[in-house]
C-alpha positions in Angstrom: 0.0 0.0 0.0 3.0 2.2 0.7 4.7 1.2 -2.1 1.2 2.2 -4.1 0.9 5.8 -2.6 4.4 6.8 -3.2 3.9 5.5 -6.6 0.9 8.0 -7.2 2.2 11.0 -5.7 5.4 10.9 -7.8 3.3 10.5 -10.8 1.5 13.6 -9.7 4.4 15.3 -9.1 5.9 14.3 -12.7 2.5 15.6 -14.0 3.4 18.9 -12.8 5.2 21.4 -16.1 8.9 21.9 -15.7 9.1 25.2 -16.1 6.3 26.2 -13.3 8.8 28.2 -11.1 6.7 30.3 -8.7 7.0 34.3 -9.0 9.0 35.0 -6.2 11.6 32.7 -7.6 11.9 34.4 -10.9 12.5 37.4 -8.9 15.2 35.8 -7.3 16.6 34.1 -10.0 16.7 37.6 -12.1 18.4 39.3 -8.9 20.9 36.4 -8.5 21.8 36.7 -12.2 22.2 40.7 -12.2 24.3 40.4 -9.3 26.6 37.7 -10.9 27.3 41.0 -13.5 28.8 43.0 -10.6 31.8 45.0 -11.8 30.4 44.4 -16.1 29.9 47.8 -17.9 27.5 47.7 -20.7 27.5 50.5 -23.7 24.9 51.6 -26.1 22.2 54.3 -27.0 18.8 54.5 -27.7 16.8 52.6 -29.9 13.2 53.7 -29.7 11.9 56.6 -30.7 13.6 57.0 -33.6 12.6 60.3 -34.4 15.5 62.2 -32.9 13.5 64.4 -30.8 13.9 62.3 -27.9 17.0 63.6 -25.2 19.2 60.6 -25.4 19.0 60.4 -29.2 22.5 60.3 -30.5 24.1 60.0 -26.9 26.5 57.1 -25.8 24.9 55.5 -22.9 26.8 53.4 -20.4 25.4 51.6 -17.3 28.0 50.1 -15.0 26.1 47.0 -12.5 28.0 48.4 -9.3 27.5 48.5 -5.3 26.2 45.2 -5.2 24.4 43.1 -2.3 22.2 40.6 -0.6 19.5 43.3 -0.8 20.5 46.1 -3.2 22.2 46.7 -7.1 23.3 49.7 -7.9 23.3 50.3 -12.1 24.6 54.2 -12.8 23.4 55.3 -15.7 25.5 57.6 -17.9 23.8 59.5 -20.5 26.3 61.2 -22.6 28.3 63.4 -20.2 25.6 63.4 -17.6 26.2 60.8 -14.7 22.9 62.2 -12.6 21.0 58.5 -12.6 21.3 55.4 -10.8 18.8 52.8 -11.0 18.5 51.0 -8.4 16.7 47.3 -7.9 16.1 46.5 -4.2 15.0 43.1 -2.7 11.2 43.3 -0.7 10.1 40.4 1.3 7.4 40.7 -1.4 9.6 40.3 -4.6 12.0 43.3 -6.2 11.7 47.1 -6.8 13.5 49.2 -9.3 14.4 52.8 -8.6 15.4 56.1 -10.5 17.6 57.9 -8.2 18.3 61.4 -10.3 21.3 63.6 -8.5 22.1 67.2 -9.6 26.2 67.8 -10.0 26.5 68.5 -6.6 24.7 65.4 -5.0 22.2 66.9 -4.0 18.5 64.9 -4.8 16.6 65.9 -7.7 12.7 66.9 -7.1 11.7 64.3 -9.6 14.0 61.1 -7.9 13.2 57.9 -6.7 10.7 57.0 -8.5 9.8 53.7 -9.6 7.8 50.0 -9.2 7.5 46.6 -8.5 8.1 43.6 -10.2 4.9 41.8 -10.9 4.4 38.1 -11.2 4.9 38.4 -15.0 8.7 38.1 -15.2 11.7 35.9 -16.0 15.2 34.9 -14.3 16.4 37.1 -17.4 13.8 39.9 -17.8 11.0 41.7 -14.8 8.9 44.3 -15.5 8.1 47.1 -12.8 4.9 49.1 -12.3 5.0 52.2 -11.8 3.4 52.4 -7.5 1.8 54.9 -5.9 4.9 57.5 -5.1 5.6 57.3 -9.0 1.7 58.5 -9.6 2.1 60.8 -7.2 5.6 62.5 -8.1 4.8 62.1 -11.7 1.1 62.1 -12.9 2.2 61.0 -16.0 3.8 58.3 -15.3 1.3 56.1 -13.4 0.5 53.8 -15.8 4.8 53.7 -16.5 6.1 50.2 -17.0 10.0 49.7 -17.0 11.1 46.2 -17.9 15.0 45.4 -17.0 16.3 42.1 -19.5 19.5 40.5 -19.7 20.4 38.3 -22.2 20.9 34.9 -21.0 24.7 34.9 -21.3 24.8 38.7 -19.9 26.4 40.0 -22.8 23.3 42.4 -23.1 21.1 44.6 -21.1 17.9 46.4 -22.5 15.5 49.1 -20.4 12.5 49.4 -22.0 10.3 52.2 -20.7 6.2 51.9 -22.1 3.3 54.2 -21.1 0.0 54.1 -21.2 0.7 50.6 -22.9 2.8 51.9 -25.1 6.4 51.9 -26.2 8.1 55.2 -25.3 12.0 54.7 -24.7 14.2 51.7 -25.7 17.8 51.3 -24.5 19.9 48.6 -26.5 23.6 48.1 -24.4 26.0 45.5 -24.9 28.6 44.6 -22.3 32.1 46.0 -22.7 33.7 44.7 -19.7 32.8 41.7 -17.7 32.2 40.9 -14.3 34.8 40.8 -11.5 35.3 37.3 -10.4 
């Protein structure tokens, strides 16, 4: 009878689909894999719009995955010669949050900093996408229905941000990594 039971319970466990991995693990699994990129610098520009009206059109953009943690990752993000933005992906107890922490030249916080969201349920060990919460509505009434999504490829040789609003596309970063990691 023993025998029997064990029998049906491992053929409902091998019933279950492979790739089920529960939200908070793909959360994990994406913060694990950005911090293994501690110390890689990634260089690019923007992609989306192409219109050249946007203000990072034509600009070199480098983010360097820095000041990592158990609990934090710090990415600057250089923007031609301005070095005024840091995002900035945090470990919750309820999953991870992404961060735009804007600086003026002399340290000194921005009006418009800190802003950001929460990674949903919807992501990957490689790729999350953040919402914009309640701070981000607040600060910026445009940008409460913001959605950022963070992606690296799965050999971290690139890194996209994607930015979309009101469920559409409005900025695209393309980088590819120009030094690795320190091991």
């Amino acid at each position: 009878m023993i025998l029997r039971t064990t029998a049906i319970v491992l053929a409902g466990m091998l019933a279950l689909p492979c790739h089920a991995v529960p939200a908070a693990d793909a959360r994990d699994a994406f913060f694990a894999n950005l911090g293994k990129l501690c110390g890689a610098v990634y260089e690019g520009a923007s992609v989306a719009p192409d219109d050249g009206g946007e203000a990072f059109a034509g600009k070199k953009l480098v983010a360097t995955v820095s000041a990592c943690n158990a609990s934090e990752i710090r990415i600057p993000f250089v923007v031609g010669e301005d070095a005024s933005r840091t995002w900035i992906i945090t470990r919750t107890p309820s999953g991870l949050t992404l961060q735009h922490d804007h600086r003026h030249a002399d340290g000194a916080p921005d009006k418009q900093t800190m802003y950001g969201g929460a990674a949903g349920s919807d992501g990957s060990a490689i790729a999350q996408m953040f919402r914009a919460d309640a701070y981000t509505a607040r600060l910026i009434n445009a940008a409460a229905t913001n959605v950022w999504t963070l992606s690296v490829s799965p050999d971290g040789s690139k890194l996209s941000y994607v930015l979309e609003r009101d469920g559409k596309p409005r900025f695209r970063a393309e980088l590819l990594q120009t030094r690795v990691p320190n091991r």
